[in-house]
C-alpha positions in Angstrom: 16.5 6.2 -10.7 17.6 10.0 -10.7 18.6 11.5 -7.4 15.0 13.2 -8.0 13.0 10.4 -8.3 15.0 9.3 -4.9 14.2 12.3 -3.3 10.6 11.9 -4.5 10.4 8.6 -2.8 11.7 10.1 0.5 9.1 12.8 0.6 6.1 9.9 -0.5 7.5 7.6 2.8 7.7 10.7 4.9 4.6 12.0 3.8 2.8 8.7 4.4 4.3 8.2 7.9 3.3 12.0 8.9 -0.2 11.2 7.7 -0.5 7.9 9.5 0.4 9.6 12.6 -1.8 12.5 12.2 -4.9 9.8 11.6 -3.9 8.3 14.4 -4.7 11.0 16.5 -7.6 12.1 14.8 -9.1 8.6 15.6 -8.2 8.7 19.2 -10.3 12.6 18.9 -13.1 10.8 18.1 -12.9 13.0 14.8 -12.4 9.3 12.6 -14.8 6.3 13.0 -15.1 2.7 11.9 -12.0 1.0 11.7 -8.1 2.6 10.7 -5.4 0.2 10.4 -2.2 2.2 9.8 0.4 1.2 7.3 3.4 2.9 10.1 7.0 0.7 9.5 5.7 -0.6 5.9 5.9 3.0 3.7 9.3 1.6 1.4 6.6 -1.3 0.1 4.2 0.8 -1.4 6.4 3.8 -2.5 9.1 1.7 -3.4 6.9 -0.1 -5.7 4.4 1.9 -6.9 7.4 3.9 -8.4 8.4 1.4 -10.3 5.0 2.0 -12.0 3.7 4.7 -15.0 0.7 6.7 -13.9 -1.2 5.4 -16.3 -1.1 1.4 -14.4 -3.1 0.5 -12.0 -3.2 -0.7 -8.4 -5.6 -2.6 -6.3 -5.0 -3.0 -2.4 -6.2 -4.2 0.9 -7.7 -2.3 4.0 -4.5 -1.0 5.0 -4.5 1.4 2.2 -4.0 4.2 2.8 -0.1 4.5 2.1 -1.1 2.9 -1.2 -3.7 5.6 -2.1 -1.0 8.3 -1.1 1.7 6.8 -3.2 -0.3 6.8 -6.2 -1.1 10.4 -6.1 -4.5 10.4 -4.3 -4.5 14.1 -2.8 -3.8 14.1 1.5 -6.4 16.5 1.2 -9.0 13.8 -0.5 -7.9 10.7 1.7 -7.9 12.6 4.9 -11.6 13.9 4.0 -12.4 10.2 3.0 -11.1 9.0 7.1 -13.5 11.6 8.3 -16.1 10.4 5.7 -16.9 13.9 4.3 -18.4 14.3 1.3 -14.8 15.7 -0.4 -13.6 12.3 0.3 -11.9 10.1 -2.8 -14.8 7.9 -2.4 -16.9 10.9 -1.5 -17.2 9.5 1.9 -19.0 6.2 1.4 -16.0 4.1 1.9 -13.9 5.0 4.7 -10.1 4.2 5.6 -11.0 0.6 3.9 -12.4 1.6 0.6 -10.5 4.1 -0.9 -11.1 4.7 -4.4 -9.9 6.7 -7.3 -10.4 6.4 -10.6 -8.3 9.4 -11.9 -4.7 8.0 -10.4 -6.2 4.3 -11.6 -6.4 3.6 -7.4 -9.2 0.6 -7.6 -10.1 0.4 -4.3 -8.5 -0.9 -0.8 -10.9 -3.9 0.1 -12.0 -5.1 3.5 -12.3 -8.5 3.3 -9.3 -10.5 3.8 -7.7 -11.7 0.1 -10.6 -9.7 -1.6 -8.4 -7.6 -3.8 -6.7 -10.6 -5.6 -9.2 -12.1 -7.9 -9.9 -7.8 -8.5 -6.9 -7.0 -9.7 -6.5 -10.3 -11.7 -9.5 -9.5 -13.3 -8.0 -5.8 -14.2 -5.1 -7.2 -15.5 -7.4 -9.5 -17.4 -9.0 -6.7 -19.3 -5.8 -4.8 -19.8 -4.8 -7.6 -21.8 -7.7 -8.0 -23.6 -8.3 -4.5 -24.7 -4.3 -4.9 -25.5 -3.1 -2.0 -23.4 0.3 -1.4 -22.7 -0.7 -1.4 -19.0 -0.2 -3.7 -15.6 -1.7 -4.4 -12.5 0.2 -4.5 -8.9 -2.1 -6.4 -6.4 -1.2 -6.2 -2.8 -2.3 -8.5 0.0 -0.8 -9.2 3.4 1.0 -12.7 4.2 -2.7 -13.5 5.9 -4.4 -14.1 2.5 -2.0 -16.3 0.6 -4.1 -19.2 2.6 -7.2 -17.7 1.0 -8.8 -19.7 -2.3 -8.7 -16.7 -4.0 -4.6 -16.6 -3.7 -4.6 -20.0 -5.4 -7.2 -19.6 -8.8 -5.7 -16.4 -9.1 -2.0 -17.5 -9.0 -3.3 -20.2 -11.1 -5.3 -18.1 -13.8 -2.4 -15.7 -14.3 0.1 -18.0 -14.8 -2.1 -19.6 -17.5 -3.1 -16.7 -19.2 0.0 -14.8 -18.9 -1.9 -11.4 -17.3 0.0 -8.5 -16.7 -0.1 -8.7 -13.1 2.3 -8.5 -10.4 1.3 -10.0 -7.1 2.7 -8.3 -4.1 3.1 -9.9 -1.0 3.1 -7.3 2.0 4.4 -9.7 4.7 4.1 -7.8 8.0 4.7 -11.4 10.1 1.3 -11.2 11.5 -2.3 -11.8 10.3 -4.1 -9.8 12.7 -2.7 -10.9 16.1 -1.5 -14.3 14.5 1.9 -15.1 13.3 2.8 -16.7 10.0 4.7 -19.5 11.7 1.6 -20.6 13.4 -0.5 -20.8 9.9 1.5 -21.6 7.5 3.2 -25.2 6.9 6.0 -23.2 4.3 6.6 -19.3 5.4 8.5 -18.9 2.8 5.4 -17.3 1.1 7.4 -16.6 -2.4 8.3 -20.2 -2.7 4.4 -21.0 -3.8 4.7 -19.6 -7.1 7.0 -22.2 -7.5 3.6 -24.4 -8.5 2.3 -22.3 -10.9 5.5 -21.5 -12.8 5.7 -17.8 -11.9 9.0 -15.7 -11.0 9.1 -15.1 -7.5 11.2 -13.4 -5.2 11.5 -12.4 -1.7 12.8 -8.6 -0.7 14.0 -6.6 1.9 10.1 -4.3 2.5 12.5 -1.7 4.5 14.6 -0.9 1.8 12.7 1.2 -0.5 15.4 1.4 -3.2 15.4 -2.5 -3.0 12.0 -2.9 -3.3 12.0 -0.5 -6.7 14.3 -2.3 -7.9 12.6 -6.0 -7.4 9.4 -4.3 -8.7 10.4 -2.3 -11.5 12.3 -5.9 -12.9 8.2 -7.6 -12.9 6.5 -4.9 -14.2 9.0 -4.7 -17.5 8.2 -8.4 -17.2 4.7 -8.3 -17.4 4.9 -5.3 -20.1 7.1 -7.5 -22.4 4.2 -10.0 -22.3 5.7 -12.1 -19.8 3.3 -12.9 -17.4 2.5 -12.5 -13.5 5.3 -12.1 -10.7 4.7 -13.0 -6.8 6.9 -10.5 -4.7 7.3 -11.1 -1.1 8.3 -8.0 0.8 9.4 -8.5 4.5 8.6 -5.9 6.3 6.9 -4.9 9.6 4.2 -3.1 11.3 5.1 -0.5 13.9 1.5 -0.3 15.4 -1.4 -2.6 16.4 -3.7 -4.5 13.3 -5.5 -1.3 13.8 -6.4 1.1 16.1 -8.2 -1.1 18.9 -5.5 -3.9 18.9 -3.8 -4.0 22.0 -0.8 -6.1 21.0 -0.8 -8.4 23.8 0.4 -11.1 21.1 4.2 -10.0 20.4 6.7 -8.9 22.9 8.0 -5.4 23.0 12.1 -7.1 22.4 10.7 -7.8 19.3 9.2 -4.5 18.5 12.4 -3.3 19.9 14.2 -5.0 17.2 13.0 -4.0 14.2 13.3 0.0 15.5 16.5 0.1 13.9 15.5 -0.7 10.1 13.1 2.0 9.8 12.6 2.8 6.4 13.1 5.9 6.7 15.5 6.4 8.6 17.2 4.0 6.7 16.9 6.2 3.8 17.8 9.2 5.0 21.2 8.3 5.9 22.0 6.5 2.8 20.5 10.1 0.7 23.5 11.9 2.7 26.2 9.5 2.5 25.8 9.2 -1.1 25.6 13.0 -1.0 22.2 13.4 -2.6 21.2 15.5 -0.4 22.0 16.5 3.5 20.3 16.3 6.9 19.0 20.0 6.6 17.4 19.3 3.2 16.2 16.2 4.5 14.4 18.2 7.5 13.2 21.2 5.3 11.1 18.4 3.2 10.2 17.2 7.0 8.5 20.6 7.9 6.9 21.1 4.3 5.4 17.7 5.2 4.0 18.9 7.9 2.1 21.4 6.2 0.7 19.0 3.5 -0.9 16.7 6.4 -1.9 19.9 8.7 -3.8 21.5 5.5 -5.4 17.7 4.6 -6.5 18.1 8.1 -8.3 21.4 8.0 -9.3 20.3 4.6 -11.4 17.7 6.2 -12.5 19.8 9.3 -13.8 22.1 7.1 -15.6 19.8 4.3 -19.5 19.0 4.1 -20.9 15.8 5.0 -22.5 13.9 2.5 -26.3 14.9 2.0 -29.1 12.3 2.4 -29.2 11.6 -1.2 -25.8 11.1 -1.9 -26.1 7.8 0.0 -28.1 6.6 -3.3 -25.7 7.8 -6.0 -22.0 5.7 -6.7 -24.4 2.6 -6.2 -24.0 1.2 -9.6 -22.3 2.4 -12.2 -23.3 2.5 -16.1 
């Protein structure tokens, strides 16, 4: 990486964080409905690997998408119309925080239930190999799906068929309010590609260069016609499973403890001690942020809801 591809990165994790925090408070306005589960503490995973990508691959995600979507390109403006289900949404406000969707940055969808994405973006990585493009897949799931059937055929089909997929593990310690400990016999979740004869390795999700670095290593991989990866990022939520958990089931020492490896801040001291940029750079790209997620906001204020007979158009597709 360039120092402006670095610099890139810190903007996408700053960006994401900004944005989490301003939908935060847009749900407790009463301005966002449904469910929002926040991605706050896990921004290196998804810009550290989605970097590692070309524009023209695709992703696929779970319900905690939206750092994904942003990371891939999807305009603030479009995703924050999406939480406030306007009609100037990415999914033109059918879908919600769960479901975003676009097709132009090859963003297939953030899925609701639990595992859902990984037989999706097996399949895509199926027909990328069958229509022999020069193209991969990154699937993400959290640590609470690997129990999930799907986890296993999938594993199990891409190994055999050598897809060009990389399976990423976002492994935030907790399925919903449920520790890994408590659910799974090996934690080690990497370890299970072990019996389907994939590469696997486990990463440091709070290190964005890391986590490029990891990622960028399976996706040449899977280019070169070398089949799937499982990655397992560690990494950890700073908020609730979403906006009504209470958190009653981890103790605020431990919360306390993983403070200090905040991705970001983490990356914005090693930008200025490697003299790629300094603290005031750092906080001019902070305050032109701030303007990005403060437009997307009055982007979405100001959009149309969807009409009556929208709700029957996007059903199927030709």
């Amino acid at each position: 990486m360039d120092n402006e591809q670095r610099l890139h990165m810190y903007k996408q994790m700053v960006l994401i964080r900004k944005f989490e925090d301003k939908a935060g408070e847009q749900y407790g306005r009463g301005k966002i409905g449904g469910f929002l589960h926040l991605y706050i503490g896990e921004e290196a995973c998804a810009v550290g690997s989605i970097n590692a990508l070309r524009a023209e691959d695709y992703v696929v995600t779970h319900y905690r998408d939206h750092g994904h979507a942003l990371a891939k390109g999807c305009s603030p403006r479009a995703v924050m119309a999406e939480l406030y289900g306007k009609a100037t949404g990415v999914s033109h406000g059918m879908g919600g925080s769960m479901h975003l969707f676009c097709e132009k940055c090859h963003m297939m969808g953030g899925y609701a239930i639990v595992g859902g994405s990984i037989p999706i973006g097996t399949g895509i990585a199926l027909g990328l190999q069958y229509l022999k493009r020069d193209l991969i897949c990154i699937d993400f799931f959290g640590d609470g799906a690997v129990n999930e059937g799907e986890f296993h055929e999938a594993m199990n089909l891409a190994a055999l068929w050598r897809l060009p997929v990389v399976f990423f593990v976002e492994n935030n310690q907790y399925a919903m309010g449920t520790a890994l400990a408590r659910t799974a016999a090996v934690p080690e979740i990497y370890k299970r590609a072990e019996a389907y004869g994939i590469p696997s390795q486990q990463v440091d999700g709070m290190d964005v260069d890391a986590v490029y670095r990891i990622t960028h290593e399976a996706v040449e991989r899977a280019r070169r016609d070398g089949g799937p990866t499982l990655i397992e990022a560690i990494t950890y939520r700073f908020k609730g499973h979403s906006m009504a958990d209470a958190v009653t089931y981890r103790t605020r020492e431990e919360e306390q403890a993983w403070r200090p490896r905040d991705p970001i801040i983490i990356y914005r001291d090693r930008l200025v001690s490697e003299h790629i940029a300094t603290y005031e750079e750092l906080d001019a790209v902070d305050r032109e942020v701030d303007g990005i997620v403060d437009d997307a906001v009055r982007f979405a204020e100001e959009s149309p809801e969807p009409t009556e007979q929208e709700m029957y158009q996007y059903v199927y597709a030709a």
